[in-house]
C-alpha positions as CSV (number, residue, x, y, z in Angstrom):
1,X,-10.3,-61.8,-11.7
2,X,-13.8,-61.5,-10.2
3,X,-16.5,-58.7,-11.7
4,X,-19.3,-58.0,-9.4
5,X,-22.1,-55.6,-9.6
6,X,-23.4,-54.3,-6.1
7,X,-26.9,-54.0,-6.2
8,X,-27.1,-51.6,-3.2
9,X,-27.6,-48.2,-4.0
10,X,-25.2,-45.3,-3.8
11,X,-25.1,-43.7,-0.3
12,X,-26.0,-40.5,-0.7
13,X,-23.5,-37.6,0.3
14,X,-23.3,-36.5,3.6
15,X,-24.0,-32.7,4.1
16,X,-21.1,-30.6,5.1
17,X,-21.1,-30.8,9.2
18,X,-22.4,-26.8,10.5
19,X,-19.6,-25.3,13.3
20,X,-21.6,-23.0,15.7
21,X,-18.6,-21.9,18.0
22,X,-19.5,-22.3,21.6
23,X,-20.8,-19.3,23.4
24,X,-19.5,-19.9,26.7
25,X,-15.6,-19.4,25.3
26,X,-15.8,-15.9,25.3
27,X,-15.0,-15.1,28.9
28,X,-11.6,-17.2,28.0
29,X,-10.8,-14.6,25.5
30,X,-9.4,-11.6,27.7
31,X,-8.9,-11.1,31.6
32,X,-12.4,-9.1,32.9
33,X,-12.4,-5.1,32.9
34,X,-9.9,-5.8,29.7
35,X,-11.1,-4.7,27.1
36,X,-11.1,-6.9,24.3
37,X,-9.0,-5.9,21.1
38,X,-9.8,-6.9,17.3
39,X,-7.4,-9.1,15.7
40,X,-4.7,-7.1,13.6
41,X,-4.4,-8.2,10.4
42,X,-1.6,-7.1,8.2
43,X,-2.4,-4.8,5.3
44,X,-2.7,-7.1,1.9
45,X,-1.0,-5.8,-1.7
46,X,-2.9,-4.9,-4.5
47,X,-0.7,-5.6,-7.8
48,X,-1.7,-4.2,-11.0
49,X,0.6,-6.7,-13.2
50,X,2.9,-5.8,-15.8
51,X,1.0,-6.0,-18.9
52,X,-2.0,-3.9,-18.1
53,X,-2.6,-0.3,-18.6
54,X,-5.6,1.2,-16.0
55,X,-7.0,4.5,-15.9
56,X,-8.6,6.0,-12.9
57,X,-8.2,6.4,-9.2
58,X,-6.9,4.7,-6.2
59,X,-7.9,4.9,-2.5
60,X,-7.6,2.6,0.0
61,X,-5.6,1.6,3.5
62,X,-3.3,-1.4,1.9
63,X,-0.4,-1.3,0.0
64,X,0.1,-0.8,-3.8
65,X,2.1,-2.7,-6.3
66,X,2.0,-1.4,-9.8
67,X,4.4,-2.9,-12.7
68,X,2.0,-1.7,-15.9
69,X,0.7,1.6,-16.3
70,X,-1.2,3.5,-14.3
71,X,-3.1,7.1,-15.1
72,X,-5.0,8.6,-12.1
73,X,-3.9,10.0,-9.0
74,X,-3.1,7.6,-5.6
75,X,-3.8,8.0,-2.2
76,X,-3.5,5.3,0.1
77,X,-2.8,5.2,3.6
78,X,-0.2,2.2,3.2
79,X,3.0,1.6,0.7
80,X,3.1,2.0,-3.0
81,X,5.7,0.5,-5.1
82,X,6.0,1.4,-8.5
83,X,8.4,-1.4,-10.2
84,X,11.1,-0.9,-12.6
85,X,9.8,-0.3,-16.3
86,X,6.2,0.6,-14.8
87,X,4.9,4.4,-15.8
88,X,2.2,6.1,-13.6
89,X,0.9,9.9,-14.1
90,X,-0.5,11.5,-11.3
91,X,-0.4,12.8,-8.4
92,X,0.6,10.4,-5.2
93,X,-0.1,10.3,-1.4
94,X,1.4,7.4,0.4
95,X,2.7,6.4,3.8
96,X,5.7,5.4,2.1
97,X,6.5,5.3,-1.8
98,X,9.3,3.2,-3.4
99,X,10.4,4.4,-6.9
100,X,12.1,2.3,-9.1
101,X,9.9,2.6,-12.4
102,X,8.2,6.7,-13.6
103,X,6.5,9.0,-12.2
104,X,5.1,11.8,-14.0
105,X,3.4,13.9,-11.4
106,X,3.7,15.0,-7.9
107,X,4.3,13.6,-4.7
108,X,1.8,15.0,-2.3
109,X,2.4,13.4,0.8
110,X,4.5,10.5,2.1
111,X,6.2,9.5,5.4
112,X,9.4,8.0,3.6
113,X,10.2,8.2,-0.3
114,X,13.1,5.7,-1.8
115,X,14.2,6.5,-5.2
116,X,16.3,3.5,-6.4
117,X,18.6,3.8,-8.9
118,X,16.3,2.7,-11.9
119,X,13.7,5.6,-10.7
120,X,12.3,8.8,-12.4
121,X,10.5,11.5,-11.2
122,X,9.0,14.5,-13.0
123,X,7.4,16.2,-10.1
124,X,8.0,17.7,-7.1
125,X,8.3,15.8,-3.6
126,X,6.7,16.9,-0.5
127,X,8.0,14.0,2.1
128,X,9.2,13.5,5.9
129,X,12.3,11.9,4.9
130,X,14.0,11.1,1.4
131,X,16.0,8.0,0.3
132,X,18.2,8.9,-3.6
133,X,20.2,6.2,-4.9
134,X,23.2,7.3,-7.3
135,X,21.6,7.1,-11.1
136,X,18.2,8.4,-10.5
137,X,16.4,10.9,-11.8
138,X,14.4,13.9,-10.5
139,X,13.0,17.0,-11.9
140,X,10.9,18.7,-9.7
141,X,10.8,20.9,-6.2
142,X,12.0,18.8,-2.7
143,X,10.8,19.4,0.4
144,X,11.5,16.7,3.0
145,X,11.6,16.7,7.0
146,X,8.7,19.3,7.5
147,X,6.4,18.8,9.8
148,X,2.8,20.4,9.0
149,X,3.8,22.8,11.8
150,X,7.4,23.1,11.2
151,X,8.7,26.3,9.7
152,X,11.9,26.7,7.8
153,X,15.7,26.9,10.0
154,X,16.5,31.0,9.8
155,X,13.0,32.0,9.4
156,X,11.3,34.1,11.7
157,X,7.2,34.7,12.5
158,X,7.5,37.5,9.5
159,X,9.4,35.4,7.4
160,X,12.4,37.6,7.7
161,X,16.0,35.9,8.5
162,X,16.8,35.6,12.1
C-alpha cells in the first residue's frame, strides 16, 4: 500500500454558474395579439398540527388545515378542514368547509359545507349547499341554497305568502 502526499494545492471551488434566461425566447411564449397568461399555480395548505393551540386570525386565498386548536375567526377564500379531535371557536368564511373535528361559532359564508360523521357544530350555517353525514351534530340556524339575491319559495315583495 502506497501513502503519498500531493504537494499541489487544493483547487479552489468553483462559483455557482449564473443563468440569465435568454431574452429573445419570449416571442416563443404565446401566438402574437395573445395575450399572455400567468402561470396558475394551485392553492398550497396551511396546517396548524395537532399539538398546538393558536390564538388569533386567519385570512388568506389557500386552503386551511387545522388538527389543534384554533381561537379566532377564519376567512379564507379557499378550503378549510378542521380534522377529527381538532376544536376551533369562531366565526368561519370559507369557499368550502369540511367538518369532522368542533366548531364553536358560526358559519358565515361558504360555497359547500360537509359535516362528517365525527363533526360538531354549535353555530348556525349560512351555506350554498349542505353535506350531513348520519352521527353528527349541529345546534344552530341552517340556511343553505340562497343566493345573496334569492328570496325565500312562498314569499312575496311584502313578505306576505303567495
Amino acid at each position: 500500500m502506497a501513502m503519498w502526499k500531493d504537494s499541489a494545492p487544493a483547487p479552489k471551488k468553483a462559483e455557482p454558474a449564473r443563468f440569465d434566461p435568454p431574452t429573445h425566447l419570449h416571442d416563443l411564449a404565446a401566438p402574437q395579439g395573445a395575450p399572455a397568461r400567468a402561470a396558475e399555480t394551485p392553492a398550497r395548505e396551511s396546517v396548524i398540527a395537532a399539538d398546538l393551540s393558536i390564538e388569533g386570525k386567519i385570512e388568506g386565498s389557500g386552503h386551511i388545515r387545522i388538527a389543534g386548536k384554533f381561537k379566532g375567526d377564519v376567512n379564507v377564500q379557499g378550503n378549510l378542514n378542521i380534522d377529527q379531535g381538532a376544536k376551533v371557536a369562531g366565526s368561519v368564511t370559507a369557499g368550502k368547509v369540511i367538518l369532522a373535528g368542533e366548531l364553536d361559532g358560526n358559519i358565515t359564508s361558504a360555497q359547500h359545507v360537509e359535516l362528517l360523521s365525527s363533526g360538531a357544530i354549535n353555530g348556525d350555517i349560512k351555506a350554498g349547499s349542505l353535506t350531513v353525514a348520519a352521527g353528527s351534530r349541529i345546534r344552530g340556524h341552517v340556511e343553505c341554497g340562497w343566493d345573496k339575491d334569492a328570496k325565500p319559495a312562498g314569499k312575496t315583495e311584502t313578505g306576505g305568502s303567495a
